[in-house]
N, C-alpha and C positions, 0 to 999 in steps of 0.2 A: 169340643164341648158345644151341646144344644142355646142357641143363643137366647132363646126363654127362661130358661134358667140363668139368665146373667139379669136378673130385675129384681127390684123393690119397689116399696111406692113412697115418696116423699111429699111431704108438703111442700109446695111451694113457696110457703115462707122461711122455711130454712134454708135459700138457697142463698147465700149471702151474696149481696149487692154492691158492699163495699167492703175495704178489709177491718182486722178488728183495728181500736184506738192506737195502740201499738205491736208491734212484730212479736213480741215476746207474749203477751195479755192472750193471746190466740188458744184455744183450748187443747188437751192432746191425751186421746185415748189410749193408756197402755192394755195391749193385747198380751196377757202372760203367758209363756210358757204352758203352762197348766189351762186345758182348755173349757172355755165358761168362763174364765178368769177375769174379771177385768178393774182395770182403775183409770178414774178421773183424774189428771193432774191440767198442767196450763205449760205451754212452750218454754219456758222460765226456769221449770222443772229440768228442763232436756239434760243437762249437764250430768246432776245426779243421777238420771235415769238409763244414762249410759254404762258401759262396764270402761273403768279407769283402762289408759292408753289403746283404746280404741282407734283405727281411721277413720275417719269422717272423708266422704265421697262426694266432693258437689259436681252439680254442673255447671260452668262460669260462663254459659251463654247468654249473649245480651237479648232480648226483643227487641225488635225493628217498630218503630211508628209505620207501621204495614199497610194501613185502612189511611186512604186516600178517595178525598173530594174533592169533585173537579165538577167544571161544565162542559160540555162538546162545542169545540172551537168556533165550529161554523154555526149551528143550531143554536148553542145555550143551554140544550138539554141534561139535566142532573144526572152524573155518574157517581159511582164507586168502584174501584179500584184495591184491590185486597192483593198485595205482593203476596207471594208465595214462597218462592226457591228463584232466586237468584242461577243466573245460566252462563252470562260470560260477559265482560266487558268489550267496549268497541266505541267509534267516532261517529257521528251522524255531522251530516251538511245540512246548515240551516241560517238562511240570510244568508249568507255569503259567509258563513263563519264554520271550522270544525271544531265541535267540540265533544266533550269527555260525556261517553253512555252508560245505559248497562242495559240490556235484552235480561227479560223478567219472565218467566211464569207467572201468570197474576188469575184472580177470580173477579168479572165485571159484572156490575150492575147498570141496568138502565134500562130506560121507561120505551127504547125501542131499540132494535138489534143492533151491535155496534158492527163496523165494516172497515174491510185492512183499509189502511191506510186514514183512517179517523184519528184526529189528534185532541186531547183530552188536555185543557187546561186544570192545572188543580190547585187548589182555593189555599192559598196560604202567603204568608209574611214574605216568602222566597218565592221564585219564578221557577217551573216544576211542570215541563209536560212527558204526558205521558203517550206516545203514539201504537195504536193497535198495528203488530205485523202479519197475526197469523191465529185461525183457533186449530191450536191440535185434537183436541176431545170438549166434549160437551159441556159447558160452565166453566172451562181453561180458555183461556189468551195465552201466545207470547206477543209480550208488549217491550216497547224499547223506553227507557226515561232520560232524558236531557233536561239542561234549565239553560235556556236563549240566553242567561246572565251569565255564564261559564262558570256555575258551580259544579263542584264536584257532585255525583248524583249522593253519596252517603249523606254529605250538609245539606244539601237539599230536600231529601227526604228525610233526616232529622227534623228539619224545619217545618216543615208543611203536614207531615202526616198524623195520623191520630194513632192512639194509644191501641191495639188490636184487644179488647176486651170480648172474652167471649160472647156468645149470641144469649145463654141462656142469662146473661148480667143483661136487663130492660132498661140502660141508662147509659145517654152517650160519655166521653172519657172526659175529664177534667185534670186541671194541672196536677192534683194529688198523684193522679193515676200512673202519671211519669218515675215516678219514684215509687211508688207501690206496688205495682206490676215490673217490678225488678225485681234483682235479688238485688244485696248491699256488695258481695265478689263478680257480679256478670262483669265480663270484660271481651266477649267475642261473639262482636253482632252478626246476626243471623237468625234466629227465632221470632216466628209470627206467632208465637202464644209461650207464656212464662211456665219453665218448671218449677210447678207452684209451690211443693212442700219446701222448697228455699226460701220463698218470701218470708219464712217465719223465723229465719236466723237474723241477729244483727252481730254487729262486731265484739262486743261486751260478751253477748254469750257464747260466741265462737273462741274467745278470750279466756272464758271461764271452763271451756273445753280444754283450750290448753294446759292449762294451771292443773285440770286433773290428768294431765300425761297425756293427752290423747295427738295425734295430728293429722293436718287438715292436708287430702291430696284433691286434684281437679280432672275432671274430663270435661270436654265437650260434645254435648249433642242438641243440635239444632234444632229446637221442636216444630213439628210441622204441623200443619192443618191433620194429617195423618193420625195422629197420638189421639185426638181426642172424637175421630167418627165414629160416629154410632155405629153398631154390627147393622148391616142390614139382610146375610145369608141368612139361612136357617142355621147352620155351623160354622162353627170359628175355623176348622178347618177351610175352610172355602174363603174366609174373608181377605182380599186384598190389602196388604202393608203397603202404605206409603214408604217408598223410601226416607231414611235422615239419615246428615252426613253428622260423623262421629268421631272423637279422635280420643284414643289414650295416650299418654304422653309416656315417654321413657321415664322420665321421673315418678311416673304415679304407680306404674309397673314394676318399679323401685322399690317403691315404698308397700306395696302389697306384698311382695316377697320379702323385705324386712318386718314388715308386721304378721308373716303368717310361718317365720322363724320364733319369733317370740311368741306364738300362741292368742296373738291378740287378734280382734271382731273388726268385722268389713261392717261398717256399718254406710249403706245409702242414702244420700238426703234427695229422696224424689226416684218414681219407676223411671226418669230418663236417666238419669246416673243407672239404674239397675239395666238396663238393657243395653247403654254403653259397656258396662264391662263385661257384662254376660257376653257379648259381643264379639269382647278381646278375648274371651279365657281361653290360657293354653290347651290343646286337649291332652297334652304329654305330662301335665302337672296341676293336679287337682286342688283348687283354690290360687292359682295364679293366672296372671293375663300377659298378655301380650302386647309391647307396644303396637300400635294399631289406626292406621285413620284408612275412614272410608264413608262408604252407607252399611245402613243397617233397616234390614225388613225385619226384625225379629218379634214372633208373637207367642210371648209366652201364657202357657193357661195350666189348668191342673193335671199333671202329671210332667210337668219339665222337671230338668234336674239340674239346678241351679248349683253351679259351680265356684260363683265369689261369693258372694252378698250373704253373709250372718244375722243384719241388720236393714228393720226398712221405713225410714222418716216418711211418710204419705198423707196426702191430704183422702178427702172423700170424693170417689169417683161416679161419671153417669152410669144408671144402667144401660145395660145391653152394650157396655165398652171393653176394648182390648186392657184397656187398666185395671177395670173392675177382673175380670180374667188374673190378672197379672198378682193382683194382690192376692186372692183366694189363691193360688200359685204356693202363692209364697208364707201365707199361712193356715197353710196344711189341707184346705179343702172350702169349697162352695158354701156350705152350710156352719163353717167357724165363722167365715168374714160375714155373710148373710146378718147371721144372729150377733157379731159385733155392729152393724150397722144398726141391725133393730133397737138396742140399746142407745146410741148414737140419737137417734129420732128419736127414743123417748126421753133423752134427756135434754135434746134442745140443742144438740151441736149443730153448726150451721156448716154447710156443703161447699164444695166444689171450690172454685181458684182463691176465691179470697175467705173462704172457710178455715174451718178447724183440720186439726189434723192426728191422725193415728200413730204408733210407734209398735212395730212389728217385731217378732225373733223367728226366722227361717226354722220352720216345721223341719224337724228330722225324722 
């Protein structure tokens, strides 16, 4: 797919800044069946708007406080530090002490070139450095984190780092953000950006999911800086997939082959649930998966043929991205999702991670 054809134009005041008052109050565009179709409801709705004993598919990945500030040990000079992918744990010798590391993939910033072996204090409540070891490619570090105080580096960087808010949000993170840039299920940290269409469940309404027959299975897939670059080929054919590691669980593979005996909808909460199970699926048996943990490069656009997913909870994606791809995918063509977004901006729905969100039925 030509990647000019993946745009719209949005105002800039729709892009929401912060999330709405509460999880549920969030707006959500149903895209019917019948194409042109469309209806206004609010997250609050979801329950009803599902088909009774449905699966519901989250992804229960945590975000990492990722966005780390620091100053250059020797200098003073203001860095940034953006984790990335985690690489392997190890011991570094420091003062006369060994203690507990991790060797990172990181994105650095600073006011002048950083050089191996520079060590990077970073500004927080805990003791937290970060030392440069290596750049493998351009705008990449691998960087090592210890804390001289013999924290573990996960508490440590719990403590000290900031909330990774994407770049198009113009306003640094705030305590709210800690719990808002979650989902209410994340429990497997690893994610430098939230998969967002979950932030709009809480427990009450996952609750009321139940009560209509439906249940709730989990995967994981780590979201990376990956998910959300802009295309920059001329075709999507050509654009490079970051790797994410992903994992289906025996039990969720379980439960898809019990829900697709009884004839009931896959339904996705968020394109990374959708590309985690697309991921798994058996190819011996159409509409099931396989247990499964690994990476996944997978870029789906219009003309995939989507093997689990019935169902697709989404929020509103950038142009010119592999999402935006993903969703026209999966509802039926460039020019359906297009003219559901035009709608969307005319009526004042607000965009992207702490936006509104849409409610999809896989084009047959």
């Amino acid at each position: 797919m030509r990647r000019d054809l993946l745009t719209y134009d949005l105002p800039p005041e729709l892009i929401a800044a912060h999330p709405a008052p509460d999880r549920e109050s969030a707006r959500l565009l149903v895209v019917d069946d019948e194409p042109g179709r469309l209806e206004h409801a609010f997250i609050r709705d979801l329950p009803e708007r599902l088909p009774e004993g449905a699966l519901l598919v989250v992804n229960d990945t945590k975000v990492l406080p990722a966005r780390l500030l620091g100053r250059k040990a020797q200098s003073g000079g203001k860095v940034e530090v953006f984790l990335v992918r985690k690489v392997a744990e190890r011991h570094v010798d420091h003062d006369g002490k060994r203690l507990p590391a991790e060797r990172w993939r990181a994105l650095c910033r600073s006011s002048k070139p950083l050089r191996q072996g520079a060590e990077i204090t970073i500004e927080g409540p805990v003791s937290l450095v970060v030392r440069i070891e290596a750049r493998p490619s351009e705008g990449l570090f691998d960087v090592v984190l210890f804390s001289p105080a013999g924290l573990s580096v996960p508490d440590a960087v719990e403590a000290a780092g900031h909330v990774p808010l994407p770049p198009y949000i113009r306003r640094g993170d705030d305590a709210s953000d800690r719990a808002r840039y979650q989902t209410v299920y994340a429990r497997e940290p690893g994610a430098v950006a939230a998969p967002t269409a979950g932030l709009h469940l809480t427990e009450p309404l996952i609750a009321r999911c139940l009560d209509r027959g439906m249940e709730l299975a989990r995967v994981t897939l780590h979201v990376g800086l990956g998910t959300f670059q802009p295309v920059t080929v001329a075709d999507l054919d050509d654009h490079p997939m970051h790797a994410e590691a992903y994992r289906v669980p025996p039990e969720t593979a379980e439960a898809i082959t019990r829900a697709r005996l009884k004839g009931r909808e896959i339904v996705a909460i968020g394109t990374t649930s959708v590309r985690a199970l697309e991921s798994a699926a058996d190819p011996e048996r159409e509409g099931h998966v396989l247990p499964r943990e690994g990476e996944t490069r997978l870029l789906i656009q219009p003309g995939y043929p989507f093997r689990v997913v019935d169902r697709l909870l989404t929020n509103f994606h950038l142009p010119e991205s592999t999402l935006l791809a993903l969703v026209a995918a999966f509802a039926g063509g460039l020019p359906r999702i297009l003219e559901s977004y035009r709608v969307a901006i005319e009526e004042r729905y607000r965009f992207y991670s702490y936006g509104d969100a849409m409610l999809l039925r896989r084009s047959r």
